[in-house]
C-alpha positions as CSV (number, residue, x, y, z in Angstrom):
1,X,-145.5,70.9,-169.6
2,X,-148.6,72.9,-170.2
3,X,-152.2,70.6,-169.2
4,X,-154.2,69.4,-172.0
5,X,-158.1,70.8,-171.8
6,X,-160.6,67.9,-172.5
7,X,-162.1,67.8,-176.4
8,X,-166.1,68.3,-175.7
9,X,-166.2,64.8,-176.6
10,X,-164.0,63.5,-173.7
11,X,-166.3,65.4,-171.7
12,X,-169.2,64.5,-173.0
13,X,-167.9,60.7,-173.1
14,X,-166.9,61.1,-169.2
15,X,-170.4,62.3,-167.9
16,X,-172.3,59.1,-170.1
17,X,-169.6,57.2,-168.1
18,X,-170.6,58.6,-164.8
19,X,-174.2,58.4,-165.7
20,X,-174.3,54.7,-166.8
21,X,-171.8,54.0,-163.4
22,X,-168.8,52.6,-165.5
23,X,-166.5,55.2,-164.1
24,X,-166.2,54.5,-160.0
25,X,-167.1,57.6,-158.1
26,X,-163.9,56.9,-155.8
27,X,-161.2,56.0,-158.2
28,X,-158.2,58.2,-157.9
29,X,-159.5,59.4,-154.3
30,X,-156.9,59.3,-151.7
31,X,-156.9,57.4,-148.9
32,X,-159.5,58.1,-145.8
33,X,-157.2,59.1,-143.1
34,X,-158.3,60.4,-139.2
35,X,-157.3,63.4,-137.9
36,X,-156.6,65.1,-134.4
37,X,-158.4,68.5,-133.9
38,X,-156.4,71.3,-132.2
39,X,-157.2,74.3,-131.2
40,X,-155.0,77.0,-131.3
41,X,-154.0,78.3,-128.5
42,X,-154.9,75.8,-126.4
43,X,-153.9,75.2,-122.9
44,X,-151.7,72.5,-123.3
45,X,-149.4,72.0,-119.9
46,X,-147.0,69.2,-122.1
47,X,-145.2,72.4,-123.8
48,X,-143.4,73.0,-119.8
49,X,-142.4,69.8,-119.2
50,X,-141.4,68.7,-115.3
51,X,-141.1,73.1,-114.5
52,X,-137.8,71.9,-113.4
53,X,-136.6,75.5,-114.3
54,X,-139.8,77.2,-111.6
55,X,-138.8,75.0,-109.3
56,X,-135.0,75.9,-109.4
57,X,-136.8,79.9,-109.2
58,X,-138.5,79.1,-106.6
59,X,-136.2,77.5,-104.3
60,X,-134.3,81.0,-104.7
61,X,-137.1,83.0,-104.4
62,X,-137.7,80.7,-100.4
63,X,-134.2,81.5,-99.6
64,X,-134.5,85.4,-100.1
65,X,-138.1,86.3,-99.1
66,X,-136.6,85.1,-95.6
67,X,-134.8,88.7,-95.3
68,X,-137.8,90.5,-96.2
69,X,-139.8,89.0,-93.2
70,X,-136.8,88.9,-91.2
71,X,-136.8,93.0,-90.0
72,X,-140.6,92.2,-88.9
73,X,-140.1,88.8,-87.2
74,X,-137.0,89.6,-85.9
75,X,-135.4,86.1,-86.7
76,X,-135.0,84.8,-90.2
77,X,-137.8,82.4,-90.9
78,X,-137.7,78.8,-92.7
79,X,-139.2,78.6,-95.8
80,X,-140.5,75.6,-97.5
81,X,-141.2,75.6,-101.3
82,X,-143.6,73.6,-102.4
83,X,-143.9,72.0,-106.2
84,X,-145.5,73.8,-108.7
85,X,-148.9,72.6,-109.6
86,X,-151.5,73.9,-112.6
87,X,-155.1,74.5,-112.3
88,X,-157.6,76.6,-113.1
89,X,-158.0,80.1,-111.8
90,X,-162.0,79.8,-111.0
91,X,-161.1,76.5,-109.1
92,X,-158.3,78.3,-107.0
93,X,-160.2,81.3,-106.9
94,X,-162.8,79.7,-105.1
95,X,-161.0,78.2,-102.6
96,X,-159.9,81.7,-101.4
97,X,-161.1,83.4,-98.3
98,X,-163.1,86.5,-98.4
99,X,-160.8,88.0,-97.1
100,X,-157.1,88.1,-98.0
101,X,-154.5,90.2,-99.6
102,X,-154.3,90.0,-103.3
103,X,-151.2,92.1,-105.4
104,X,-151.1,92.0,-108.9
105,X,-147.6,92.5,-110.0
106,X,-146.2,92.9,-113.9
107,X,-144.2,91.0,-115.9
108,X,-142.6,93.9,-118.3
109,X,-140.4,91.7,-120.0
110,X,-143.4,88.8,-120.6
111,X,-146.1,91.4,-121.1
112,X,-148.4,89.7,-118.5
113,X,-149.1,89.7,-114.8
114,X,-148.9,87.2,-111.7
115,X,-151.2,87.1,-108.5
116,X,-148.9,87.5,-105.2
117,X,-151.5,86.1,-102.5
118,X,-150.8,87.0,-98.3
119,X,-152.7,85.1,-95.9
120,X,-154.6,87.8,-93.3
121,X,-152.9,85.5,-90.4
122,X,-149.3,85.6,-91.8
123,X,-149.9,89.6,-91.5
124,X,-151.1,90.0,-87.9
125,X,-148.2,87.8,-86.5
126,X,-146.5,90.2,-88.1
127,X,-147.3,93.5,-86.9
128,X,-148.0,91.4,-83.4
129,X,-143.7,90.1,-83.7
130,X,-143.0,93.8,-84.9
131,X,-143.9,95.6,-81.6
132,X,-142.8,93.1,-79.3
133,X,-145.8,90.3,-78.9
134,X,-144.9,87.0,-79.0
135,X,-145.9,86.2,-82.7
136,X,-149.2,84.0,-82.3
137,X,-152.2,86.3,-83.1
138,X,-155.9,86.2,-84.1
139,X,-157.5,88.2,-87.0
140,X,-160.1,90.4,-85.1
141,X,-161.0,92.5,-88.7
142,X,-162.6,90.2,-91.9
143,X,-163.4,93.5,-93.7
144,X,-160.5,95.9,-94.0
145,X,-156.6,95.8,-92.9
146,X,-155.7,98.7,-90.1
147,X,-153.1,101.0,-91.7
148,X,-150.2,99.2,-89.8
149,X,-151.0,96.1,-91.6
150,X,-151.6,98.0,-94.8
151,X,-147.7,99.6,-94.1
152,X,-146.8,96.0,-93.6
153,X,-148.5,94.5,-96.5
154,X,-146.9,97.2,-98.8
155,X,-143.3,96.1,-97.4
156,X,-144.1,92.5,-98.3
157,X,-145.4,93.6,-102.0
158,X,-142.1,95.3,-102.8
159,X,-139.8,92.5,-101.3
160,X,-141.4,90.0,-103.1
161,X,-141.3,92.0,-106.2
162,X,-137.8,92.7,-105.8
163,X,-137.5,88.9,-105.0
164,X,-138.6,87.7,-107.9
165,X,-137.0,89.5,-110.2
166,X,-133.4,88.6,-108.9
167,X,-134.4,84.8,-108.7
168,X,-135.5,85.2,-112.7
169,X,-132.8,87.3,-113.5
170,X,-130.3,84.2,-114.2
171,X,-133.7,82.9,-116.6
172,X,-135.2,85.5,-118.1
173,X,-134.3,89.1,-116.8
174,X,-137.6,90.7,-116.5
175,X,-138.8,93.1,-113.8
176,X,-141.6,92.8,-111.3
177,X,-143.7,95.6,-110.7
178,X,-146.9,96.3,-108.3
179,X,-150.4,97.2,-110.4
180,X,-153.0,97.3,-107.3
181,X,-154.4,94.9,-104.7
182,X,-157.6,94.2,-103.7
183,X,-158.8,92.0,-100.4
184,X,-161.9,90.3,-101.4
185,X,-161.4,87.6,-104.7
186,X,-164.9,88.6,-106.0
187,X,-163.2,92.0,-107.1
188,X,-160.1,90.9,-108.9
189,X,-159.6,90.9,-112.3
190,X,-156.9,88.9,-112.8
191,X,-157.6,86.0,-115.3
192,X,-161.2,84.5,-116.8
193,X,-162.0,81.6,-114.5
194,X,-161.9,78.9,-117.7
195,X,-157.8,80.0,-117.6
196,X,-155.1,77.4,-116.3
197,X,-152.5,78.8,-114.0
198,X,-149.2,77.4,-112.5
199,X,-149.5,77.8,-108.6
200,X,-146.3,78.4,-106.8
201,X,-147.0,77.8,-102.8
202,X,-144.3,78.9,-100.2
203,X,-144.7,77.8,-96.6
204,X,-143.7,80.0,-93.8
205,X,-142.6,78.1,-90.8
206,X,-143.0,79.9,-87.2
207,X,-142.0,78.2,-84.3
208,X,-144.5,79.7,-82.0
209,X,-147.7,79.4,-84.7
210,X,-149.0,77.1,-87.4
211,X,-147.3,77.3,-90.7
212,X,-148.5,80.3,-93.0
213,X,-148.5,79.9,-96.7
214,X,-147.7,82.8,-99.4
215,X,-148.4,82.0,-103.3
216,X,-147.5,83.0,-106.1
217,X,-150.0,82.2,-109.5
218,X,-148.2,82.5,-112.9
219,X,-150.8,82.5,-116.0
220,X,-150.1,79.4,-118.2
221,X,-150.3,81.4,-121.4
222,X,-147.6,83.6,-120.1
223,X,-144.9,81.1,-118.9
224,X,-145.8,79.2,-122.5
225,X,-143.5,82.0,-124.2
226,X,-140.5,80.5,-122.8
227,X,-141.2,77.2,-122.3
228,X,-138.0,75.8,-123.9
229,X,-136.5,77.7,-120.5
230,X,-138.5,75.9,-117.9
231,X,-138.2,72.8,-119.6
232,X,-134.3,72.8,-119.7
233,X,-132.5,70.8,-117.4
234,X,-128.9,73.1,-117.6
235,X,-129.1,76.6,-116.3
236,X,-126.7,79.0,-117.1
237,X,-124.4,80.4,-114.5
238,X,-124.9,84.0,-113.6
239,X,-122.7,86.7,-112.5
240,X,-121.6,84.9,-109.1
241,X,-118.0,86.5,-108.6
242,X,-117.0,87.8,-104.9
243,X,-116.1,91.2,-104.7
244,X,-114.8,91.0,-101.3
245,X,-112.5,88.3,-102.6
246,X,-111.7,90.1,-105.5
247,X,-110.6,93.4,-103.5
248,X,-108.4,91.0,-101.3
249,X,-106.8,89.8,-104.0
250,X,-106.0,92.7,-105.9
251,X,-104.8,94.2,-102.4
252,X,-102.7,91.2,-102.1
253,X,-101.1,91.6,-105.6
254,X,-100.1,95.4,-105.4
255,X,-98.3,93.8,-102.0
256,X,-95.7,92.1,-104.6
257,X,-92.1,93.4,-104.7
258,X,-90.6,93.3,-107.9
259,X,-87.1,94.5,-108.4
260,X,-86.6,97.2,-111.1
261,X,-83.4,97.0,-113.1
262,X,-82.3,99.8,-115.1
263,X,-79.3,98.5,-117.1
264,X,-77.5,102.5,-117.6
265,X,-74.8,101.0,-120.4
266,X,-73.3,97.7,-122.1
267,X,-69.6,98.4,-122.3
268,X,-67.4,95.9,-124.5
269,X,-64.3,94.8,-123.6
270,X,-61.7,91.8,-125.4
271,X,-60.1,89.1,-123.6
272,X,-56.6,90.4,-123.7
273,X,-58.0,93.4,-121.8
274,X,-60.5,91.4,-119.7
275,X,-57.4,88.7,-118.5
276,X,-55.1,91.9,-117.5
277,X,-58.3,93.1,-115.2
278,X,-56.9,93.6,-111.8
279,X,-59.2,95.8,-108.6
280,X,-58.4,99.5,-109.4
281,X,-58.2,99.7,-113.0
282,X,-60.8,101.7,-114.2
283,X,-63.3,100.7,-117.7
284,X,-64.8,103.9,-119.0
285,X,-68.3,103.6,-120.4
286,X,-70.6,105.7,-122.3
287,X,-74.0,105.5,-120.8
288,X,-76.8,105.3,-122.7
289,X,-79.2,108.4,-123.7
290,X,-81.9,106.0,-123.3
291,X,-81.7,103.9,-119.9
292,X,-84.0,100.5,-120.5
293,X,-85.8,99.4,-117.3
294,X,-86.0,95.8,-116.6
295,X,-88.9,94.7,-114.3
296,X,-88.6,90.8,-113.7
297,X,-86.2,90.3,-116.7
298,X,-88.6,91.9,-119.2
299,X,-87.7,95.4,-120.6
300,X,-90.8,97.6,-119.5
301,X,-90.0,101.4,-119.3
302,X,-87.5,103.9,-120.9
303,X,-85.8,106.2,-118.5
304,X,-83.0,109.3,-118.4
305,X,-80.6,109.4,-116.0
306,X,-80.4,112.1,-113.7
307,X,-79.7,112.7,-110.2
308,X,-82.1,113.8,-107.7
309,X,-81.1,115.0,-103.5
310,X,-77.8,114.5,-104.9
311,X,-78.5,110.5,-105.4
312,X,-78.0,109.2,-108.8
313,X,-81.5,108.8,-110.1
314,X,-83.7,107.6,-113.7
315,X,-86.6,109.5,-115.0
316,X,-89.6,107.3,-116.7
317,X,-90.3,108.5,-120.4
C-alpha cells in the first residue's frame, strides 16, 4: 500500500499540537534499552576455549623435539610441556634476558609468524655434551654466540620448525618456515607490545643441570582463524598405518598356495553306459578350445592347452 503524505493542514495542526504540548514528545518512541560496546577485532581469549586442541600439539611437539637434541646430548632428553597461557607480548617481552636466541618462524598456511625462544644456557650444555664435557656449563659471552653455538642454534631452528609442522599436520597442515633471529628483545619486531599472545613453555630436563625451558609464542589474532579447531574436543585421526606391518603382511599373503584347476573338458555320459563302466574301458572326450581355470572354485583365467618339455601343459589368454 503506497503512504499517505500529510494535507498542509495535518501538518500545520501537528506543529500547534507540539507547540501547545498536547502531543507527548515520547509517544510512539521505543523502548530505552542498554547496550554492550564491542570493538571489532578485539582480543577476546573466550573465542579458544580450554586450547585443549594446543595442548594435544604440544604434547607431540615434547615427544619429537627430544630427537632433535638427542644427536647433541647424546641421550634422548625428557621433556615436560607446560599449559598454554595468554599474555601480553610487552609483558613477556620484558621479562626476557638481554641476551637470548630469538627465531621468527612463518605460518604459510595462517599468514602470520610465531617467536621460537632458546635459553643461552640450554645452548652451551649443548655444544659442552657435543664434544664430550659433561653437560653442566656457564655462559662466558652475554653479547654474541661463537659460530659453534650459532651452527647449533641453526640445527635447533630447523628441528623445531620441522617439529611443528608434523605435530599440526593432523590440525591444520601448514608449514613452518625460519624469517631471521635476533639475540637482544629490544631488536625484534615481532608483535606491538599492546598484542596478546598464547605462550607455549617446554621444559628440558637434564640430569646433570637445572631444567632449561624452550617457548614457543603464537599471536592471539593468528590462532583466532581457527578457533573452532582448538576449541574441539575430537581430533581426527591422521595417516597412522605401519608400513613395516603392511610389507609383512603382504609378504605373508603372496606365501598362500592356492591350487589352480583347469577343468580341460565336461564329457556326458547316460546311466546305462555309466552302470556297464568297468577299469579299462576307455570314454572319449573332446577337450575344450577354451580350457577355464579354477582358482579356489572360482573360474579366473582362460587357457589353451598345449604341451611344453613334452609335459601336458595350459597357456593363459
Amino acid at each position: 500500500m503506497a503512504e499517505r503524505k500529510l494535507s498542509d493542514e495535518e501538518v500545520k495542526a501537528l506543529l500547534e499540537g507540539l507547540g501547545e504540548g498536547l502531543i507527548d514528545l515520547e509517544a510512539g518512541a521505543p523502548a530505552k534499552k542498554e547496550y554492550k560496546k564491542y570493538t571489532l577485532g578485539a582480543d577476546d581469549i573466550t573465542l579458544l576455549g580450554d586450547l585443549y586442541t594446543l595442548r594435544i600439539i604440544n604434547e607431540r611437539f615434547g615427544r619429537q623435539i627430544r630427537n632433535v637434541l638427542l644427536p647433541m646430548l647424546r641421550f634422548a632428553p625428557r621433556v615436560g610441556t607446560l599449559p598454554p597461557k595468554i599474555t601480553r607480548f610487552d609483558e613477556y617481552s620484558s621479562g626476557l634476558d638481554s641476551f637470548v636466541s630469538l627465531a621468527t618462524l612463518r605460518v604459510d598456511a595462517l599468514k602470520g609468524t610465531v617467536l621460537l625462544v632458546t635459553p643461552p644456557r640450554l645452548i652451551s650444555i649443548l655444544v659442552n655434551s657435543f664434544y664430550g664435557g659433561r653437560g653442566e656449563s656457564q655462559i662466558t659471552r652475554s653479547t654474541e654466540f661463537t659460530p659453534m653455538e650459532e651452527r647449533l642454534i641453526q640445527i635447533i631452528i630447523e628441528g623445531a620448525a620441522a617439529t611443528l609442522t608434523d605435530a599440526w599436520k593432523d590440525v591444520y597442515p601448514t608449514n613452518f618456515e625460519f624469517l631471521n633471529s635476533e639475540i637482544n628483545p629490544s631488536f625484534l619486531s615481532f608483535l606491538d607490545g599492546t598484542e596478546q599472545i598464547v605462550l607455549c613453555a617446554f621444559a628440558i630436563q637434564l640430569p646433570f643441570a637445572k631444567q632449561c625451558v624452550i617457548e614457543i609464542a603464537y599471536p592471539l589474532q593468528m590462532l583466532k582463524q581457527i578457533a573452532p579447531l582448538l576449541r574441539s574436543k575430537v581430533q581426527t585421526v591422521g595417516d597412522s598405518s605401519d608400513s613395516n606391518w603392511t610389507e609383512r603382511l603382504r609378504e605373508a599373503l603372496l606365501d598362500v598356495t592356492l591350487e589352480i584347476a583347469p577343468r580341460i573338458a565336461e564329457p556326458s555320459i547316460d546311466m546305462a553306459s555309466l552302470l556297464q563302466l568297468k577299469p579299462g574301458l576307455t570314454i572319449p572326450i573332446e577337450a575344450f578350445a577354451d580350457v577355464p581355470v579354477f582358482v579356489g572354485g572360482q573360474s579366473i583365467y582362460k587357457a589353451k592347452m598345449g604341451e611344453k618339455d613334452g609335459k601336458m601343459a595350459i597357456s593363459i589368454v
